[in-house]
C-alpha positions in Angstrom: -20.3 10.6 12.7 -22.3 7.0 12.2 -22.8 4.6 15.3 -21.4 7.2 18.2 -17.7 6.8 16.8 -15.8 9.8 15.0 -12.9 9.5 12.5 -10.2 9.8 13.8 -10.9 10.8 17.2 -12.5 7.4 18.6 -11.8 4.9 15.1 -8.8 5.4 12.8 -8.8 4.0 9.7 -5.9 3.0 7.3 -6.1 2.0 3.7 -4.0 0.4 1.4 -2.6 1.3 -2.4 -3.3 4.8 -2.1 -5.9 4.6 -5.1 -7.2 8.2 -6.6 -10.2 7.8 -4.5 -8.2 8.1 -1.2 -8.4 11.5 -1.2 -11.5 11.9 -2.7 -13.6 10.0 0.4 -14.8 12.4 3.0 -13.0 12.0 5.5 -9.7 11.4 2.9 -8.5 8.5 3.8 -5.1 7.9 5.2 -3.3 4.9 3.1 0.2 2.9 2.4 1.0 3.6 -1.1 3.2 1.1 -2.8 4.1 1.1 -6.5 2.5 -1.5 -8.8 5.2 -0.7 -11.3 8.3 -1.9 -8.6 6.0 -4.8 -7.8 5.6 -5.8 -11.4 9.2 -5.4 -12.5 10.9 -7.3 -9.1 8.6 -10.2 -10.2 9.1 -10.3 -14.0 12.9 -10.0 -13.4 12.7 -12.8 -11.0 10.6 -14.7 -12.8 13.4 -14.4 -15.8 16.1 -15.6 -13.3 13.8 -18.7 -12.5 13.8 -19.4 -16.0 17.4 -19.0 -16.8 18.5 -20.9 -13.4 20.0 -18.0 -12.2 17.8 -17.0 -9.0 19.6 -16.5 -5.5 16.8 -16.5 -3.7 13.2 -16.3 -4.4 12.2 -15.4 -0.4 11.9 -12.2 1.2 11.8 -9.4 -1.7 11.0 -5.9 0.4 9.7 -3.3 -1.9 9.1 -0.1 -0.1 6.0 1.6 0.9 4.9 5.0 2.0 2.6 6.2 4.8 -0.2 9.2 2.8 -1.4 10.5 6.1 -4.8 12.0 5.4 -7.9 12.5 7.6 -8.5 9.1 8.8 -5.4 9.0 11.5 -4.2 11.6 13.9 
């Protein structure tokens, strides 16, 4: 407890990327994991489609994410 607040009864706290030390932070922190590897390969491939003149549509590519509920939220 710092400042008169506790974690997660008056403050909660969300992170984002779900990095290894998430869960190592006391209280673990609660995070939206996405995948850098989904990320990358969306892009490259439309980055390639660019190139060739074949791209649809370059807006609005959703790549999901995941809620790691930790210590942080209720």
């Amino acid at each position: 407890m710092r400042q008169g607040f506790s974690i997660p009864e008056d403050i909660q706290v969300v992170g984002f990327d779900n990095s290894y030390l998430s869960s190592m932070n006391l209280p673990s922190l609660t995070t939206i994991e996405q995948s850098a590897v989904e990320i990358a390969e969306t892009t490259y491939n439309c980055l390639v489609d660019l190139i060739n003149g074949s791209c649809q549509s370059t807006e609005d590519q959703q790549i999901p994410v995941q809620l790691i509920k930790r210590e942080t939220t209720r």
